[in-house]
C-alpha positions in Angstrom: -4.8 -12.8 -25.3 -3.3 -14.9 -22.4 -4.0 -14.9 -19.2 -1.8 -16.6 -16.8 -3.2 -17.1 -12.9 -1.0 -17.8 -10.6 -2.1 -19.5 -7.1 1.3 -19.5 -5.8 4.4 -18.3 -7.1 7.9 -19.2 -5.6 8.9 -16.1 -3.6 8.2 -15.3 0.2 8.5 -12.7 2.2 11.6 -12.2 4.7 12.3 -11.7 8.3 12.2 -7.5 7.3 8.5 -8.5 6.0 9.8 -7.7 2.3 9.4 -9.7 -0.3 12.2 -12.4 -1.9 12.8 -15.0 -4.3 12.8 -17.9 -3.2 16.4 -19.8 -3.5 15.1 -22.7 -5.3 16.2 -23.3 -9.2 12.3 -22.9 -9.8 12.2 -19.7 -8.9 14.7 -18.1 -11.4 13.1 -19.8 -14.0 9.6 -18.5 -12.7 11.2 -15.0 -13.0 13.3 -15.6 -16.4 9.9 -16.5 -17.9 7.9 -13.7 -16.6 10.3 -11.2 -17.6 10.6 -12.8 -20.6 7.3 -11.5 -21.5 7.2 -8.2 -19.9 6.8 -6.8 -23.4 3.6 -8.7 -24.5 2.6 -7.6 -21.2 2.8 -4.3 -21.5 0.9 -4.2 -25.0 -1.9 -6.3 -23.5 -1.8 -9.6 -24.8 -0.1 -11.5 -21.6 -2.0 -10.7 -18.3 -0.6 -12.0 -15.1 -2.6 -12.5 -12.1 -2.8 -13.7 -8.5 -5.2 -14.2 -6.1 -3.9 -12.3 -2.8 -3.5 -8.4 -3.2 -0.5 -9.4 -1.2 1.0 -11.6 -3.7 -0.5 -9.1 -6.3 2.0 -6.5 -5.0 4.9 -8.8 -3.9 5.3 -10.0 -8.1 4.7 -6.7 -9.4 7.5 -5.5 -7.5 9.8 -8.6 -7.8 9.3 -9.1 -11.3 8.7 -5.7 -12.7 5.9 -6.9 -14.5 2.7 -5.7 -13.4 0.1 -8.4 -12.3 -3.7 -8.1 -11.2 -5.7 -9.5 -8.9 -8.7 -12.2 -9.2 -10.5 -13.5 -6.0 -10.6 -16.8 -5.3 -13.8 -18.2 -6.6 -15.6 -20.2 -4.7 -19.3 -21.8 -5.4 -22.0 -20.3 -3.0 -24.0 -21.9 -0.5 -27.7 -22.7 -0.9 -29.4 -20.8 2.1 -31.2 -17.6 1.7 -31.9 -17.2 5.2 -31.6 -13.3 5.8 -30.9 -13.8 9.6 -27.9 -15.4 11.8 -29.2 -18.5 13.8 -30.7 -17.8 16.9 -28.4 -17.9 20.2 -28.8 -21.0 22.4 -27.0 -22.0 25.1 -25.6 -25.6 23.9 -22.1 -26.3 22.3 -19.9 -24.1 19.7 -18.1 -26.5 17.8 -14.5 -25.2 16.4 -13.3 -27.1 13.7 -10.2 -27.5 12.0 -10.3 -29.4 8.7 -7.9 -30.1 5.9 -4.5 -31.8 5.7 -2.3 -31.1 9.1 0.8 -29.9 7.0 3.1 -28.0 9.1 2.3 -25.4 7.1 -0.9 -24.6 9.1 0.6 -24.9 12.4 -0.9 -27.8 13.7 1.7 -28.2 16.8 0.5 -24.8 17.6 -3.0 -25.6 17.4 -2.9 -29.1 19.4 -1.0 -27.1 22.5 -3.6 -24.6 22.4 -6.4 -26.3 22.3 -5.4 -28.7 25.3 -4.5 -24.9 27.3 -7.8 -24.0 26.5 -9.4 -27.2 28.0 -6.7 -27.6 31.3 -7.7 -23.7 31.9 -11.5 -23.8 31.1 -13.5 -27.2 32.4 -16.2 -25.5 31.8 -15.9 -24.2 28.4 -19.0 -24.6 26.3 -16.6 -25.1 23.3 -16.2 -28.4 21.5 -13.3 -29.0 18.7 -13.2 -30.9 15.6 -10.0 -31.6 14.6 -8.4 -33.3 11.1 -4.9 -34.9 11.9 -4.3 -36.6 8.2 -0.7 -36.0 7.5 0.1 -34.7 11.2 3.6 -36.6 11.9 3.6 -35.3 15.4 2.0 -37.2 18.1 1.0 -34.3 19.9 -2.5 -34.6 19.1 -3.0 -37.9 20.5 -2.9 -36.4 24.5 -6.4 -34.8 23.0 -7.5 -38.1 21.0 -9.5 -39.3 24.3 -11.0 -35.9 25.9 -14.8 -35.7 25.5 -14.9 -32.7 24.1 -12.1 -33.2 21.6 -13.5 -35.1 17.8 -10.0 -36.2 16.5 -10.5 -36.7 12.7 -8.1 -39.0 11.1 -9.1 -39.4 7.5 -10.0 -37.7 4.4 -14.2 -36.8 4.5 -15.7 -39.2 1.7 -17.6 -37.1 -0.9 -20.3 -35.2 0.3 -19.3 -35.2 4.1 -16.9 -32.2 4.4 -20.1 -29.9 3.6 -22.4 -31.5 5.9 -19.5 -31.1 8.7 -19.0 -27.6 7.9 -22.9 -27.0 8.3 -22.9 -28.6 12.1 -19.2 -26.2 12.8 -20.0 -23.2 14.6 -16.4 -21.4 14.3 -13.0 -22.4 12.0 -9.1 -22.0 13.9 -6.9 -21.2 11.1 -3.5 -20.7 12.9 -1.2 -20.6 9.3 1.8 -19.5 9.8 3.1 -16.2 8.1 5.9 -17.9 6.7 3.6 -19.8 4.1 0.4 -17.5 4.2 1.6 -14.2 3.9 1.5 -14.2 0.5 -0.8 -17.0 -0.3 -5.0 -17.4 -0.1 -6.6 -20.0 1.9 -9.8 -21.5 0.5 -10.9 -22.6 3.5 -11.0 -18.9 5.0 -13.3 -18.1 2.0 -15.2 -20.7 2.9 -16.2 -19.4 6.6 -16.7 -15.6 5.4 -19.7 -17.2 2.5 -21.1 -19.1 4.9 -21.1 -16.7 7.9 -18.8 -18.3 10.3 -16.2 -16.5 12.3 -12.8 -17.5 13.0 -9.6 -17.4 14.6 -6.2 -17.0 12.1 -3.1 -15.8 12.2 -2.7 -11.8 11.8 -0.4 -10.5 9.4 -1.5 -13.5 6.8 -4.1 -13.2 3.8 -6.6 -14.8 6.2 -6.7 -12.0 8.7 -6.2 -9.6 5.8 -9.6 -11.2 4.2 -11.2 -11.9 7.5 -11.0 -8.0 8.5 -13.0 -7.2 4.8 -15.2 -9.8 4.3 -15.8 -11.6 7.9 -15.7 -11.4 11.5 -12.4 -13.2 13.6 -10.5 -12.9 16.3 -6.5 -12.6 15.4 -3.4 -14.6 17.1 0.3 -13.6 17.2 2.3 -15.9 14.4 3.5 -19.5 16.3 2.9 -18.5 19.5 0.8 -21.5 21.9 -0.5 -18.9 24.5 -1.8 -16.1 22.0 -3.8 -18.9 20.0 -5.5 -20.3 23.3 -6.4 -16.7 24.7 -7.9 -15.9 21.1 -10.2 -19.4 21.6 -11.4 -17.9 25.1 -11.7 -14.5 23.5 -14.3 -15.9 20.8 -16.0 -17.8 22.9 -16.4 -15.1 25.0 -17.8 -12.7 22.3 -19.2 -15.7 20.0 -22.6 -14.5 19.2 -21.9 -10.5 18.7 -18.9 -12.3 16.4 -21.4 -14.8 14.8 -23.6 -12.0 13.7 -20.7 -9.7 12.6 -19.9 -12.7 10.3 -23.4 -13.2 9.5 -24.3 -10.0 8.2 -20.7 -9.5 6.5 -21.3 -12.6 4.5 -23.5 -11.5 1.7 -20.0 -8.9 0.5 -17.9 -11.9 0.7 -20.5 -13.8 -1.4 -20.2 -11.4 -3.7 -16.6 -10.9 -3.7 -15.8 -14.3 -4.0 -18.4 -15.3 -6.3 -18.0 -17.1 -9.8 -19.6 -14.7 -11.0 -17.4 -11.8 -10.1 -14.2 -13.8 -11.3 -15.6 -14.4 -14.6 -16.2 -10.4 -14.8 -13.1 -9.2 -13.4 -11.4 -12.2 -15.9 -13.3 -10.7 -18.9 -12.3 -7.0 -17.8 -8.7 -8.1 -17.9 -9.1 -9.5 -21.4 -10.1 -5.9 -22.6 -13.4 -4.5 -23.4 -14.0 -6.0 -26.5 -14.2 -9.9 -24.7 
């Protein structure tokens, strides 16, 4: 048997919310070969899958060939502490890691986060935020505020964990246009480890944050819905913290190595 994964496939869903090919000479290729094996499929010795229940559907309906879904696997953090970290009254630090690609909204994100900071002076929120590949200069009006971290290189080995273990909260703003369809790693990575979040509704992220996590949701490219959601979780950061908390053992689970291998196996047919 073969089993083909699929992180990201070349279709997208449209202004109607359904799904379409995309228009590039890629994608009719992508779809000449899929349905070029529709038969093997069928008998069992091709299995196509994604990672997104969303993609998941979208292919299976685009293609005609039925494809099924394998989480994301991602490797588990060490603690075994069965509680979330006690309340205190210092700093929340948001962070926002990762390539700036347009992709992940960081205009929106920038604009927001300087809202958030004209409105609130004396917001107990600090933000962390990586500007590698960012072509705008829109985050350099932040670069010099005290409660701003402005990030402008890749982490050397070994540092992005340690700077996820001091982050309090992640601000995932995708847009829908890239992330309706496709699974963020980094979102995974906040449900495991307990954090909550702020992302984009109507994307995987919120889809996944809704199961597995604890987030509050902003309307797709829009400045004043992401800043209210950064007052909202501040506002309702430790009942959110402990949703999160106590949510993240299913996502461990879920997302777990472990779990993919099974699922992977189960695919193959009993007998593997």
């Amino acid at each position: 048997r073969v089993i083909l994964f699929f992180p990201g496939a070349p279709i997208h869903i449209d202004a109607d919310g359904r799904p379409q090919w995309d228009a590039a000479p890629t994608a009719r290729l992508f779809r000449h070969l899929v349905r070029s094996l529709a038969r093997e499929a069928k008998a069992g010795r091709v299995i196509f899958a994604a990672e997104t229940h969303p993609m998941v559907r979208a292919l299976s309906a685009l293609s005609g060939v039925q494809f099924t879904y394998l989480p994301h696997p991602v490797a588990l953090p060490e603690d075994t502490a069965e509680s979330a970290p006690p309340a205190d009254a210092g700093d929340i630090l948001l962070g926002s890691y990762g390539s700036a690609r347009h992709e992940k909204g960081p205009d929106i994100l920038f604009a927001a986060v300087e809202k958030h900071l004209a409105a609130h002076p004396d917001t107990r929120l600090r933000f962390a935020l990586q500007v590698v590949g960012c072509f705008t200069d829109s985050w350099k009006r932040l670069a010099g505020h005290p409660r701003v971290d402005i990030i402008e290189d890749f982490f050397p080995p070994g540092e992005y964990p340690r700077q996820l273990a001091r982050t309090h909260g992640l601000i995932l703003p995708y847009r829908t246009s890239s992330y309706a369809l496709r699974v963020s790693r980094v979102v995974i990575e906040a449900m495991v480890g307990g954090f909550p979040l702020i992302a984009t509704d109507h994307t995987t992220l919120s889809d996944q944050a809704a199961q597995f996590g604890a987030g509050v949701f902003c309307e797709n490219e829009n400045v004043e819905s992401l800043a209210a959601a950064i007052r909202q979780l501040e506002e309702h950061f430790q009942s959110l913290r402990t949703r999160a908390w106590d949510r993240r053992r299913a996502a461990r689970e879920h997302f777990s190595v472990a779990t993919f291998r099974q699922l992977l196996a189960g695919s193959a047919g009993p007998e593997v």
